[in-house]
N, C-alpha and C positions, 0 to 999 in steps of 0.2 A: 568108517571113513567120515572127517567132518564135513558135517553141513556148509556149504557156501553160504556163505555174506551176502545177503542182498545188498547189492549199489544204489542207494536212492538215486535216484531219477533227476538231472538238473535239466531243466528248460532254457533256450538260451537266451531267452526274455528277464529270466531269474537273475543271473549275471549283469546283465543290464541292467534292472532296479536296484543293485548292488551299487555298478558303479554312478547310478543317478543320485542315489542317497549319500554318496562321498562327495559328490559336485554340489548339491543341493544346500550341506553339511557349511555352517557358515558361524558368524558372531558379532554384535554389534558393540559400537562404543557410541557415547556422546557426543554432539555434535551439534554446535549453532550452525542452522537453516536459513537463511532472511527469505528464501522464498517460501520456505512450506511454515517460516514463522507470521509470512504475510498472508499465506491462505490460508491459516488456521483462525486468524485473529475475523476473516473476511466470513467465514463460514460461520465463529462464534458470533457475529453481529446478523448473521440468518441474512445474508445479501447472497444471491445467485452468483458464484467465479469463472471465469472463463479463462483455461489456461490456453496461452500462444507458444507455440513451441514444433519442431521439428521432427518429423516420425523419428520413433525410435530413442527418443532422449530422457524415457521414463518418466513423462507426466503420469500412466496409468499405475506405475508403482508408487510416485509419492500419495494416489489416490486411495492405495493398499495400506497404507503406510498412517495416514490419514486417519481413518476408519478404525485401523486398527486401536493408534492414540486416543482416539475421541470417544471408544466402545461405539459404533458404533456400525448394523449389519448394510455392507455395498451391493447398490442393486445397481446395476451397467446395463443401459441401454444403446444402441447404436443408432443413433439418429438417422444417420444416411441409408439405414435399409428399414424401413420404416415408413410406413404411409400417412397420409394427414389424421387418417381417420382413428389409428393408434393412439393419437395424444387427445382428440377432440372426442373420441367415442365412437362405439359404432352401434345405427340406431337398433332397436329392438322394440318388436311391434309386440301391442298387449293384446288382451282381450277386446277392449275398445277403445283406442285411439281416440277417437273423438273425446271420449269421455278423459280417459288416463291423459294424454300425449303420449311420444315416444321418448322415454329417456336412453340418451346414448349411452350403452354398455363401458365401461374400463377395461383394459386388457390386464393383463393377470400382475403385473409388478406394481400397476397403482394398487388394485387389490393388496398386496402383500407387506406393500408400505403402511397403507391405512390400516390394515390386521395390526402391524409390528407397533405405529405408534410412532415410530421414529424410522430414522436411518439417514444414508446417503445415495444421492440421487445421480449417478454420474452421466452425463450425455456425451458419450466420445464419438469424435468426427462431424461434429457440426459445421464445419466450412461445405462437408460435403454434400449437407443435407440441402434438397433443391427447395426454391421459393416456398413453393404449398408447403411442405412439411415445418420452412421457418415459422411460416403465419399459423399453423395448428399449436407450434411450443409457444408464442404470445401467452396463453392462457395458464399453460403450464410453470414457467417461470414466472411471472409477474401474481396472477390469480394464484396459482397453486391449484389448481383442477384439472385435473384428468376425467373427460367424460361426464358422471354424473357427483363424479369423487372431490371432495376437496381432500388433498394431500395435510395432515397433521402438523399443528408447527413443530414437531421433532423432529419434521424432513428436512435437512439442507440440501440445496441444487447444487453442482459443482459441473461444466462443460468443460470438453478439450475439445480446439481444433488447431489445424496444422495452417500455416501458410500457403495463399490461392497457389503460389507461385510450386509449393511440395506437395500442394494436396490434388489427389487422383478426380479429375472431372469436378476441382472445386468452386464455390461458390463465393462472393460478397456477400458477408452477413448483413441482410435489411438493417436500415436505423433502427427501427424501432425496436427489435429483438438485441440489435446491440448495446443499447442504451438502456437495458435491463440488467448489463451484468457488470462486475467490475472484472475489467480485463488484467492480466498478471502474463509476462512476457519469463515463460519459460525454459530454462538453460541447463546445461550440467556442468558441474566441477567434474574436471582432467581427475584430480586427487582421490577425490569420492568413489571417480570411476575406477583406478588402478587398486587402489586398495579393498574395493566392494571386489573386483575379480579374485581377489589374493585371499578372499575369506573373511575379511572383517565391513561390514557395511555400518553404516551411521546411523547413529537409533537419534533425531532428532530434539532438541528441549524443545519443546511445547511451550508459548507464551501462556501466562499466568495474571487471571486481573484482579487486583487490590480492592476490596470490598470498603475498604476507607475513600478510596479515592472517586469513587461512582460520582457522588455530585458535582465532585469538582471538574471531572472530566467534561463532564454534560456541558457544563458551562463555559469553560474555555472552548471546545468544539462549538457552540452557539454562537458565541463571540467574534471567532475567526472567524469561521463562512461568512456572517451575517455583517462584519465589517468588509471585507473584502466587497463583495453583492454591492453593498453601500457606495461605496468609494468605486466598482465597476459593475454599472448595471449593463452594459455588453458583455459582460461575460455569464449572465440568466441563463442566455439562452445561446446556442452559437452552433446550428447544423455546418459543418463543414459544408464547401463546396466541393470537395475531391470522392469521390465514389468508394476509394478505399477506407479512407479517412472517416466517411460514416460508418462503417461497419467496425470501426473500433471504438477508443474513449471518448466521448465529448458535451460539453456543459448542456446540463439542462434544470430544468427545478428538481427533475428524476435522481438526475445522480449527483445534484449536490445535496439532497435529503441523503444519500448514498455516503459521502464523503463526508458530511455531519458525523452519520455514524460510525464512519471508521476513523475518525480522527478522535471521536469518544475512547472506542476500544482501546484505539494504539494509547492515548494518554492514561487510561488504565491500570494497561498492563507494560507502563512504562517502555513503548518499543524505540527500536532505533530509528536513528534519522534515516536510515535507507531504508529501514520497510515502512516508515511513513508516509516517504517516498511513491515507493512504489504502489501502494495504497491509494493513494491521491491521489497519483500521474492514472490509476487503473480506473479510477471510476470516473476522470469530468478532462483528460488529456492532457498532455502534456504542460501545455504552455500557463493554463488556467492553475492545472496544479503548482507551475515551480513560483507560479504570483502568492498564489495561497501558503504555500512553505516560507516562503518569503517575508510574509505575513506573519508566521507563529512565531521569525525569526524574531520580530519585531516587536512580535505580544509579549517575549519573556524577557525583553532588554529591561532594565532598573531605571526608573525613575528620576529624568533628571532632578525634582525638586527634593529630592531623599538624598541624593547624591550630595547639593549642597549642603541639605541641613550638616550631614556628617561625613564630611570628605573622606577623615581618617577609620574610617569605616567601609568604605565602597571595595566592591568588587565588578573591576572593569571587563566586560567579557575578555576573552582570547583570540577569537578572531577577528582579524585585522578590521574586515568591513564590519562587522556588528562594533566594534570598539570604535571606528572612526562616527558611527550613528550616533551612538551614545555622546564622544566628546562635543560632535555639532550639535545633539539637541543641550547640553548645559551650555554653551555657550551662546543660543536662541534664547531659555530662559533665561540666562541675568541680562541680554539686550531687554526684553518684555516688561523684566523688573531690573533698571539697575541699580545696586546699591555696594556701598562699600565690601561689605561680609559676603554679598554673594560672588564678587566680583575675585575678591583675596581667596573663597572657597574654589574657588572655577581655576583658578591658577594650580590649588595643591593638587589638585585632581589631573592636569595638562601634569605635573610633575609626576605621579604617581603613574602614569601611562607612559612618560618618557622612561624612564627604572623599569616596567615592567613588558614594556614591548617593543615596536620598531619606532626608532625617531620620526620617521617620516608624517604619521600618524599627526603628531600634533603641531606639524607646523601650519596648516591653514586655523586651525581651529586656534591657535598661539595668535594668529598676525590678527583675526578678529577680536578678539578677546581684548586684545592689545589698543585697537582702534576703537572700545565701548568705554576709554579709563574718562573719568572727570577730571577736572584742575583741579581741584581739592581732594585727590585720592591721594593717598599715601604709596607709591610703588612697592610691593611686595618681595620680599628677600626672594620669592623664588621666583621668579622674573629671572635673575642671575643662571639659574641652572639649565633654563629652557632658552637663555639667550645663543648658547654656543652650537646646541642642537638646530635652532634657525636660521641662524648665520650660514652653518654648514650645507644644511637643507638647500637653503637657494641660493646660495654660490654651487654649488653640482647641478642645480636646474638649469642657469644660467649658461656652464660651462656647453651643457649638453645641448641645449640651443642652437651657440654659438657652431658646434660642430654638426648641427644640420645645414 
């Protein structure tokens, strides 16, 4: 008679790590981020981040995600269940105090930081963490010390907190801990999300910076802040009066040395105007930022007096407001200086703007121009081309007047 078959033995936990490994079971493609391109570039300039964002919208995986890109090991601490004495130390008496003092102990992830050398420092839930525990992270974010430990410069900080308004028994973050980090207001893409269920999730590009470019970044970053500050010294320093409003972005010497450096990086590693953006706006607030954007719009306009040398050479920006800047400043420098040649150059240039963008554009900067001619200037053949574009212009202003 034969032997029976033993039936191995299934567990119904077995099955289950079956079908976990099928769910689990996924694939990536590439994918421009502007947010995890703007907190990667914030983390490479070693500034402490603070993500704002919504439970549940995967700030903690871009943090996975992060770490993973940068080689680098993530140590997660939870602020909000955490005592003061966690981040500040806890004392430890020697032989003889008098003699020794007491140095305060680290708890085991400063230790394993400082072992490692490097890594990522994640602080998740700090709206939740109450006062004393903010005032014990001062030392930790800003210093870098935990306890008796100074943390490695291979450590970067990165915090999430959720909204007072989402977050369970949450807090106003003090000014002065806010004013340590640059803030980054994060979201999720619908897209990202549909297609990350479906099996393919998004393996991010990583911003990359130009080893050619270092000096020249330095410089233009020094430039901007340092005119802006110039031309508004009320914006140095600027504590909100709103209680909410301190605990976010806002100017200070702090965090415009902050936005120095990120505006270095991002020119760098050549980034986009919205993570420049959001860069800016994170570290010194909104308003100070859209001046300062403002500002670099204005640092890379061209030269009115290059413009004249060689009109049939220029390149007039494309948007409308940086293009209408540029035709009023040559038409400021030939008033300054006027002379024949710059006068006949400023016209080919008002024609080259009418051909290449909206009329509307050079009718103020046409009717000045117009009103700097001398009695002895010779009227220039293009005069004719930008006469019918003015005509037009303010006959339709006129009309539209009329019908108010």
């Amino acid at each position: 008679m034969p032997l029976a078959t033993a039936v191995p033995h299934v567990r119904p936990l077995d099955v289950a790590a079956d079908l976990l490994a099928l769910l689990n079971d996924s694939t990536t493609e590439p994918r421009a981020d502007t947010q995890l391109e703007a907190l990667t570039l914030a983390v490479s300039a070693d500034l402490p981040v603070l993500l704002w964002g919504e439970p549940g919208i995967g700030k903690t995986a871009a943090l996975d995600q992060l770490a993973a890109a940068l080689e680098l090991p993530l140590t997660t601490v939870i602020a909000s269940v955490h005592e003061p004495s966690d981040f500040s130390g806890l004392p430890v008496v020697g032989d003889d105090p008098a003699e020794q003092g007491v140095p305060m102990a680290p708890p085991d992830w400063a230790v394993r930081l400082v072992r490692a050398g490097e890594g990522l420092l994640f602080l998740d839930e700090l709206s939740t963490a109450p006062p004393a525990v903010q005032a014990a992270l001062l030392r930790v974010v800003l210093e870098r010390r935990v306890g008796a430990l100074t943390l490695p410069p291979g450590v970067r900080i990165v915090a999430a907190a959720n909204p007072r308004s989402s977050a369970a028994d949450g807090w106003e973050l003090s000014p002065p801990l806010a004013n340590r980090f640059v803030h980054l207001q994060w979201s999720y893409d619908h897209e990202v999300v549909v297609r990350g269920l479906g099996g393919t999730w998004p393996k991010a590009v990583l911003p990359k910076l130009a080893p050619g470019k270092l000096p020249e970044a330095v410089a233009f970053a020094r430039r901007a802040v340092c005119e802006l500050l110039a031309a508004r010294p009320g914006l140095v320093h600027r504590l909100p009066k709103n209680e909410a409003r301190r605990g976010g972005a806002w100017p200070s010497p702090r965090s415009w040395e902050m936005t120095l450096r990120l505006v270095a990086f991002a020119t760098a590693a050549d980034a986009s105007r919205e993570v420049l953006s959001m860069l800016v706006r994170g570290a010194v607030g909104d308003g100070p930022g859209l001046e300062l954007l403002a500002g670099l719009d204005r640092m890379d306009l061209p030269d009115p007096e290059v413009l004249l040398a060689n009109p049939a050479a220029a390149v007039l920006p494309e948007r409308g407001d940086l293009r209408q800047t540029v035709l009023d400043g040559v038409v400021e420098a030939v008033r300054k200086r006027p002379e024949q040649s710059r006068w006949d150059a400023a016209w080919s240039l008002l024609v080259q703007a009418l051909e290449t963008g909206a009329p509307d554009l050079v009718v103020v900067p046409a009717s000045t121009l117009a009103a700097l001619r001398r009695e002895d200037w010779r009227v220039p053949a293009a005069i004719e081309r930008l006469a019918g574009a003015v005509s037009l212009s303010q006959r339709a202003d006129r009309l539209a007047g009329a019908r108010r």
